[in-house]
Backbone bond lengths (Angstrom), bond angles and torsions (degrees), N, CA, C in turn:
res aa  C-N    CA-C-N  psi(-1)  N-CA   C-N-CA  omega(-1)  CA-C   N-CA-C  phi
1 X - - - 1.451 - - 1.533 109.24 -
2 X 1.151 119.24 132.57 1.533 120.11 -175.17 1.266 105.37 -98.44
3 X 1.333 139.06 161.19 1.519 143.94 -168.33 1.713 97.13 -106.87
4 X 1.153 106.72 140.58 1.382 115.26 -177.43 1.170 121.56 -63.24
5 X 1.416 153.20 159.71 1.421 149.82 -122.10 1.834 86.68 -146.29
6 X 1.530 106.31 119.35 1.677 125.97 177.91 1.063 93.08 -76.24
7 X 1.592 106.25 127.22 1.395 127.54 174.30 1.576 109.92 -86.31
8 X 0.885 113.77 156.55 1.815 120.91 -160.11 1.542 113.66 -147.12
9 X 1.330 127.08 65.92 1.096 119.08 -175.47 1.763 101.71 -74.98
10 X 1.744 116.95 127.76 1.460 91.09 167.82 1.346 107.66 -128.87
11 X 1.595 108.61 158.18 1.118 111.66 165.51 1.394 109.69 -77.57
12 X 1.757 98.32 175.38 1.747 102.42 -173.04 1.392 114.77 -68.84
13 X 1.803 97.11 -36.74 1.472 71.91 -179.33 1.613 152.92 -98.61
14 X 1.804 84.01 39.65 1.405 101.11 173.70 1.212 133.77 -87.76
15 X 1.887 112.80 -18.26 1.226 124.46 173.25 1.650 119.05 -44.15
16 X 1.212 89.12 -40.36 1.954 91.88 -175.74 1.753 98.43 -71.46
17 X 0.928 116.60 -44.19 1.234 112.53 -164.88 1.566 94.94 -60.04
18 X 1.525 129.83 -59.04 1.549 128.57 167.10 1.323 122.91 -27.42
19 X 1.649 112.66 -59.09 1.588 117.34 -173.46 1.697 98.19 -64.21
20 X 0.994 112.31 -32.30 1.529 104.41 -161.85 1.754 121.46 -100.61
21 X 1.450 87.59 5.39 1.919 123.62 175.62 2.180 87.79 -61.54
22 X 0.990 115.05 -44.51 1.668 110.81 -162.48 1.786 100.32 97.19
23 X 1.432 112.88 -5.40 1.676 113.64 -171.32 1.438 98.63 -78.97
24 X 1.230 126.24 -32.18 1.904 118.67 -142.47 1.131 120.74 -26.78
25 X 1.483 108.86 -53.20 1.663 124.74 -157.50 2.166 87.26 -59.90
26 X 1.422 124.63 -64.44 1.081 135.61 -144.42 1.724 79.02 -85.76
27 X 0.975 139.25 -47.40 1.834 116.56 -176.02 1.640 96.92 -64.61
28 X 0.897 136.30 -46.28 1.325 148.32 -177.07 2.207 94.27 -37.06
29 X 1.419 111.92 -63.11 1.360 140.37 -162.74 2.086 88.23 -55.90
30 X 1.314 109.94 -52.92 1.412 130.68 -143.45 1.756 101.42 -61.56
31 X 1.405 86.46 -42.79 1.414 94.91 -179.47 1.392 136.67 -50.67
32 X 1.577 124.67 90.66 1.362 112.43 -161.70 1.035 97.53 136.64
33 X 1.206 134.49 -52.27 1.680 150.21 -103.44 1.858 76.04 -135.19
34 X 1.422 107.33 -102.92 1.384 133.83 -166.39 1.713 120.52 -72.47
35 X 1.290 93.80 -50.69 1.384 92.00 -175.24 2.158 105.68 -154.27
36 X 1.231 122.89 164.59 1.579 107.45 -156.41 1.584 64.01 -136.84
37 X 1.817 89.66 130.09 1.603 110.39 160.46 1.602 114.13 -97.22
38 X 1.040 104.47 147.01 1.403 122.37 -172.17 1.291 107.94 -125.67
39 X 2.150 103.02 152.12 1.464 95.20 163.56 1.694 77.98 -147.41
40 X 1.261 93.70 -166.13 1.878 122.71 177.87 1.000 103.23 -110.23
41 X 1.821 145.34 -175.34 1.086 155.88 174.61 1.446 104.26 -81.64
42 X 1.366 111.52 -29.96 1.745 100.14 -179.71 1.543 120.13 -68.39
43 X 1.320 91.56 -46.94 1.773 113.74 168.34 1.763 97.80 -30.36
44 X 0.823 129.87 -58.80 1.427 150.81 -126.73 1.221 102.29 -93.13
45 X 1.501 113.43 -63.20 1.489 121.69 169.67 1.670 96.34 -64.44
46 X 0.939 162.23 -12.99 1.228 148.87 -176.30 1.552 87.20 -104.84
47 X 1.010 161.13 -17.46 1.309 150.60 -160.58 1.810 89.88 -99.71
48 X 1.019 127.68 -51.79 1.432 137.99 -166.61 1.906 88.89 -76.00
49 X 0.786 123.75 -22.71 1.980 114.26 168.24 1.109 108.74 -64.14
50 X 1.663 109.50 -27.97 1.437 100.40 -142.33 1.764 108.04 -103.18
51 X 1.541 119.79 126.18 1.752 151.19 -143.27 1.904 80.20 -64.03
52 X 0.961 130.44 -24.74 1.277 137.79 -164.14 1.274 92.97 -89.62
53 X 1.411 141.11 104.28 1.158 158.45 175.57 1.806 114.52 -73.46
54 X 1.812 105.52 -50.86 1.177 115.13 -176.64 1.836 117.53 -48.13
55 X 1.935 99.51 -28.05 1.382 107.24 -174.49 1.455 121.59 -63.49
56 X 0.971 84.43 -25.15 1.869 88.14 179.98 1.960 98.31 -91.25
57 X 0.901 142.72 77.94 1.357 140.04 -162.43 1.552 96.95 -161.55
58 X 1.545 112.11 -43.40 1.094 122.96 157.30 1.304 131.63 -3.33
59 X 1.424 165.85 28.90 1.217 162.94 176.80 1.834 105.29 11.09
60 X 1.057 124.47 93.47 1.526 111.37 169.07 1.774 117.21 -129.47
61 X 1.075 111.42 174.85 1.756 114.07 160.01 1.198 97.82 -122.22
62 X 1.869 95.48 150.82 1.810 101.46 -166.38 1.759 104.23 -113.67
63 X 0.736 142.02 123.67 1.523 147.10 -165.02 2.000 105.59 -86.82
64 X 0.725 99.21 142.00 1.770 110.71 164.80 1.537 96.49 -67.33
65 X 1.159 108.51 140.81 1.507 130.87 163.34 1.711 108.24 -53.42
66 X 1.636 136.01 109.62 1.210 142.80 -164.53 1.704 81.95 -93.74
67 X 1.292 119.23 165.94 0.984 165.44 27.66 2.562 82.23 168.87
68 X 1.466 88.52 54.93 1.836 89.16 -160.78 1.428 120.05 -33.84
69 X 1.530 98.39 -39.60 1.284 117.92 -166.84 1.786 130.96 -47.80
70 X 1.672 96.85 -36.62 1.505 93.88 -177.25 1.516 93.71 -125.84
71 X 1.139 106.29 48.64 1.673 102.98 163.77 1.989 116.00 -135.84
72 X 1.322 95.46 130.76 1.579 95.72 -175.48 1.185 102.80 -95.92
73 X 1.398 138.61 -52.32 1.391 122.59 -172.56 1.556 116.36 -104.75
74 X 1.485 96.41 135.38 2.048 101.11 -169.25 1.338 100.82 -50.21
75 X 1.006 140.47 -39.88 2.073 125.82 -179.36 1.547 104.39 -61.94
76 X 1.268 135.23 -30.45 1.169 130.71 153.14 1.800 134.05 -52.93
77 X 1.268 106.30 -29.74 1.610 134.22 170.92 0.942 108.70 -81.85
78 X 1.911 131.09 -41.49 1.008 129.89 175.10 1.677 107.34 -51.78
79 X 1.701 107.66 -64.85 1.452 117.84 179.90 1.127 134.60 -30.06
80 X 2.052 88.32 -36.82 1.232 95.91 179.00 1.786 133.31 -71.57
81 X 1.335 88.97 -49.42 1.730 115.77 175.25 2.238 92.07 -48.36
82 X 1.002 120.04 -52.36 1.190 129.43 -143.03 2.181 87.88 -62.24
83 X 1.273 103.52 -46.24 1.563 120.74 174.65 1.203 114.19 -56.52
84 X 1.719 104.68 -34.21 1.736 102.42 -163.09 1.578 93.93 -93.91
85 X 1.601 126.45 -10.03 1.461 117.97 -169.81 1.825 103.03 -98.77
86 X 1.086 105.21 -4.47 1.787 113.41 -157.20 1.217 140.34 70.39
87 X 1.406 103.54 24.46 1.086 115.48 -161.34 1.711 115.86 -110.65
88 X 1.270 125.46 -163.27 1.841 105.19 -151.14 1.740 68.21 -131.24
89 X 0.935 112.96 136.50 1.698 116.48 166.11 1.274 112.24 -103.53
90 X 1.235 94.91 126.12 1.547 125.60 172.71 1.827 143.90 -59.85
91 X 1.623 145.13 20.11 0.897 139.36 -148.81 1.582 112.08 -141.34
92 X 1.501 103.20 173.42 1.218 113.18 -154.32 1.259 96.54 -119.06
93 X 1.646 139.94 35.18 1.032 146.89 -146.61 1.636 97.99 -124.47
94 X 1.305 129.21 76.18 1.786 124.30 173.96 1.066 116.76 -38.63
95 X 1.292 139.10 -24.62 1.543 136.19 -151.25 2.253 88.20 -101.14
96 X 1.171 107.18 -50.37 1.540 115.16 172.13 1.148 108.89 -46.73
97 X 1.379 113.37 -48.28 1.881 121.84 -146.90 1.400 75.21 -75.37
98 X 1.425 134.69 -65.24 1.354 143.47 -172.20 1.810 106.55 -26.47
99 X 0.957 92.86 -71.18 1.878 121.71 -173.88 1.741 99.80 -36.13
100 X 1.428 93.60 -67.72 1.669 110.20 -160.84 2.097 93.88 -59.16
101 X 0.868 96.35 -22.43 1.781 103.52 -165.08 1.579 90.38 -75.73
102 X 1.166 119.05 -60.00 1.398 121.19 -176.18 1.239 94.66 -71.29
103 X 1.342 149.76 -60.98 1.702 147.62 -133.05 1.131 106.17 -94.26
104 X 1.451 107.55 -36.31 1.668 99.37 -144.51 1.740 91.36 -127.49
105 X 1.322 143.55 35.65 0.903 128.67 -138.15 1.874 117.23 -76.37
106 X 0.891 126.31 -4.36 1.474 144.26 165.25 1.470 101.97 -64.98
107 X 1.435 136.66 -34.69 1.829 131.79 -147.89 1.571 78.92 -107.80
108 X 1.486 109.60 121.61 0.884 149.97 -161.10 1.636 89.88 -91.95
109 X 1.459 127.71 105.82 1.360 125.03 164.57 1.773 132.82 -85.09
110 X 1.014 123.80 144.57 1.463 116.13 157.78 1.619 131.57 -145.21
111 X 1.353 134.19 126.37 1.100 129.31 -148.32 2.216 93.84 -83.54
112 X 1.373 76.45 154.97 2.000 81.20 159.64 1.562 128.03 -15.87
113 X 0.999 88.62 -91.41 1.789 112.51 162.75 1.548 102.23 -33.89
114 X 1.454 136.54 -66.50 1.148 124.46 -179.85 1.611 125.73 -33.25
115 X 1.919 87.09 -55.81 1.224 111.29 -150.13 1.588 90.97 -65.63
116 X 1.585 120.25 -59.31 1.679 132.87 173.38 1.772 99.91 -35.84
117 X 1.047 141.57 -62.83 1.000 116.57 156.35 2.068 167.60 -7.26
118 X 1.684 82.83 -70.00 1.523 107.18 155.17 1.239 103.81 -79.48
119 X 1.277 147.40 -56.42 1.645 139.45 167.26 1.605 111.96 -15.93
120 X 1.393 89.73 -58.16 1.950 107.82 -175.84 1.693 111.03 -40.91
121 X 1.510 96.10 -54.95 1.544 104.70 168.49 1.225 131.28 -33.66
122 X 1.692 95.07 -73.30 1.481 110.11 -174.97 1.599 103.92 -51.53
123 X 1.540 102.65 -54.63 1.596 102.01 -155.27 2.313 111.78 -37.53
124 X 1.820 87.44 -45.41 1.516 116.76 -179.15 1.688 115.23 -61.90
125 X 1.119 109.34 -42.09 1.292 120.65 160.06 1.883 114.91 -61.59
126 X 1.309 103.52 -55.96 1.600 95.52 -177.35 1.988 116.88 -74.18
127 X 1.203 99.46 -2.12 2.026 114.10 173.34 1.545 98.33 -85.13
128 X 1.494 130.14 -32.54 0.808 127.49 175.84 1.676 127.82 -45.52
């Protein structure tokens, strides 16, 4: 029986926090394996702005925008998609973390730092 694959919706501005975790090479490995990173199309176009080339190197799957209709701001769309994929959304964004707490209260959040954390685990656990 294989263990089910952690869904990872992230926001953008967690990538830096990833590349600069010292993890890359082994989050890079994870994907598939442990847990499947995700983004949205906005993510994406903001990932392709961004002077940091290595970020987009990333291994991810990109989700359709969930639920367009009653959402005005894309970190809200993000939240949303992140609920409609099952996945635990990822960011360092207070005003979101805020939102999703009141809005979304089922979507399970975790900031950078969290997430770099539980990564630490797995990675140590899967060397094992």
């Amino acid at each position: 029986m294989t263990a089910q694959l952690l869904r990872l919706m992230l926001d953008t501005n967690v990538f830096d926090a990833l590349y600069a975790s010292g993890l890359w090479r082994d989050i890079h490995r994870l994907h598939g394996q442990t847990v499947q990173w995700l983004t949205t199309t906005v993510q994406e176009q903001e990932l392709q702005a961004s002077p940091n080339g290595d970020l987009r190197t990333l291994p991810r799957d990109v989700w359709p925008p969930a639920d367009q209709g009653h959402c005005i701001e894309p970190d809200q769309l993000l939240a949303r998609t992140a609920l409609a994929a099952g996945a635990v959304l990822v960011t360092d964004d207070k005003a979101l973390q805020r939102w999703c707490c009141q809005c979304l209260p089922r979507l399970q959040v975790l900031s950078s730092a969290q997430l770099i954390s539980r990564l630490r685990r797995l990675i140590v656990d899967d060397r094992l």
